[in-house]
C-alpha positions in Angstrom: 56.7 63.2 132.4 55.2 59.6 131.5 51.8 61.0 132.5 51.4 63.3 130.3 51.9 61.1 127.6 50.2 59.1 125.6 51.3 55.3 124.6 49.6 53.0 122.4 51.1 49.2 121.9 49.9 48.2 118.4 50.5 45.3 115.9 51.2 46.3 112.3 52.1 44.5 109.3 55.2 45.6 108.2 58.9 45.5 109.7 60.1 48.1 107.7 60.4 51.5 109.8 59.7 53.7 106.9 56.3 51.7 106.2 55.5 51.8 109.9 55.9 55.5 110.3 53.9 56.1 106.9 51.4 53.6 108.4 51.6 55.4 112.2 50.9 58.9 110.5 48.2 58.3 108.9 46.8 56.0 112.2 48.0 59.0 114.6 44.5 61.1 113.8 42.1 58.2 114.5 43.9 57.6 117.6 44.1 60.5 119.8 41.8 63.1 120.6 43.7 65.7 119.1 44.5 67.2 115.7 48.1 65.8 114.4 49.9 68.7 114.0 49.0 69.3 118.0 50.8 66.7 118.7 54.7 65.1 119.1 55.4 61.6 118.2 58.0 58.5 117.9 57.2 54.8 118.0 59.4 52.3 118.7 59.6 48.8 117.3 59.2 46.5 119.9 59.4 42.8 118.1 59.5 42.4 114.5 57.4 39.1 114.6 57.9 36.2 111.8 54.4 37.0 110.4 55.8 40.1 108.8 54.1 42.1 111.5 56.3 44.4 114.0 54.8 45.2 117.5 55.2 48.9 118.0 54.7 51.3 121.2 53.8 54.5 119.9 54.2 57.5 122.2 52.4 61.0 121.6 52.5 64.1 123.3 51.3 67.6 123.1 53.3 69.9 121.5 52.7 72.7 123.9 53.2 70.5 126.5 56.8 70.0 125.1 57.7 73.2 124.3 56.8 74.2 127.4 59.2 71.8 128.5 62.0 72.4 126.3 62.0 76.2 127.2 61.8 75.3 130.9 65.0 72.8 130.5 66.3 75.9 128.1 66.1 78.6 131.3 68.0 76.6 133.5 71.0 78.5 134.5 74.6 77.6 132.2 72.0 76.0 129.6 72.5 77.0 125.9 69.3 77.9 123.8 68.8 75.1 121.2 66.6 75.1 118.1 62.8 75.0 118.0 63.2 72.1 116.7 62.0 68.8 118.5 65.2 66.8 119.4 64.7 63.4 120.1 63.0 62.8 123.0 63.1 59.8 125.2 60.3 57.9 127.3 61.4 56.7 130.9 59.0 53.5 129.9 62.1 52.8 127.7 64.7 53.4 129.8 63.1 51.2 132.9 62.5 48.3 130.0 66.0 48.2 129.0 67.6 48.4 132.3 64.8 45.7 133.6 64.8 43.5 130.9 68.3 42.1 130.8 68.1 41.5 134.2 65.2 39.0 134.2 65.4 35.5 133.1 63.8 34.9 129.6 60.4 33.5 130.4 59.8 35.7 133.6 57.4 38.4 134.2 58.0 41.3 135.8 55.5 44.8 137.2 57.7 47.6 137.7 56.8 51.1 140.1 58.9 53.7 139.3 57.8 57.5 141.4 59.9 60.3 140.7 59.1 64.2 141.2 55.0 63.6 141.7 54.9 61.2 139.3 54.7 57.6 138.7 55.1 55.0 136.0 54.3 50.9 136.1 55.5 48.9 133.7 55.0 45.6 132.7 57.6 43.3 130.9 56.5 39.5 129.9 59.6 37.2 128.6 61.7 40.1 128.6 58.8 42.3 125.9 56.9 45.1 127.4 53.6 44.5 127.3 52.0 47.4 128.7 53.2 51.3 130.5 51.0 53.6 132.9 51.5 56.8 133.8 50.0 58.8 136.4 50.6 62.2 138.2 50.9 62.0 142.0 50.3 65.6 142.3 47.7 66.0 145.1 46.8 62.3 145.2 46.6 60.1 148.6 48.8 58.3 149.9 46.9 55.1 148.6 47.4 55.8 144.9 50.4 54.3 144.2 49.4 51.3 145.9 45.8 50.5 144.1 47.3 51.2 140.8 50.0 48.7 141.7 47.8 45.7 142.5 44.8 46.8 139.8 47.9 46.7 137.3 49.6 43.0 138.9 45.3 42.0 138.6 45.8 42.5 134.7 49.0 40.7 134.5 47.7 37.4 136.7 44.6 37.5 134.4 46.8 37.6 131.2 49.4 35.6 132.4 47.3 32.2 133.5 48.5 32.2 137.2 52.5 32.4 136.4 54.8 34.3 139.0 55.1 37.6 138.2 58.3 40.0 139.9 57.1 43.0 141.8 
């Protein structure tokens, strides 16, 4: 699930993938609370800019958190037993910004809600580049959540955004 982890958007200068991953593991320490080998972790290049920079979204997770995971998906009945290996894993912020982003006109903006299973993601996409991802658990939450997190998220948008329209 989205909320459980992490997701950094960062601007680095280099548009070569094997610079930015040597680049992102070194980085990976000083940016989460946990010790590296604790943790799973991709990025994604976003936008390989014309300054030589690339914006990035790096994603990290536990590793217990996706072993747990794995062996869950692993018991499921008519499942075979893979590797302990990490496959690749994918990020529904990904799979929302490609579905949303081709759908959009180029210069719009666009806050996304997705809820599934006690949990919730909003995204936001700016000229058809994701700008920003929030996940949160709904487990035990009231009824409101969804809702303040919605407009606190479209708050940070209009304040970036200088008063454009922005798709909810």
């Amino acid at each position: 699930p989205r909320s459980q982890c992490s997701v950094r958007f960062l601007s680095l200068p280099s548009v070569r993938p094997d610079e930015i991953k040597n680049m992102l593991a070194f980085e990976v320490a000083n940016m989460f609370p946990l010790k590296p080998e604790e943790l799973v972790w991709d990025f994604v290049v976003l936008d390989k800019l014309q300054t030589g920079y690339s914006r990035v979204l790096l994603a990290a997770c536990q590793k217990d958190v996706v072993s747990g995971l794995l062996a869950k998906a692993a018991a499921q009945p008519g499942r075979r037993s893979q590797s302990t290996a990490y496959p690749e894993i994918g990020l529904s912020t990904l799979a929302l910004f490609n579905q949303l982003s081709r759908k959009v006109e180029e210069s719009a903006a666009l806050l996304c809600v997705h809820i599934e299973h006690e949990q919730a993601e909003i995204i936001g996409i700016r000229s058809r580049k994701l700008v920003f991802s929030r996940g949160f658990s709904l487990a035990g939450a009231g009824p409101d959540l969804v809702g303040r997190e919605a407009a606190y998220s479209l708050k940070l948008m209009q304040e970036e955004g200088a008063g454009e329209k922005i798709l909810v």
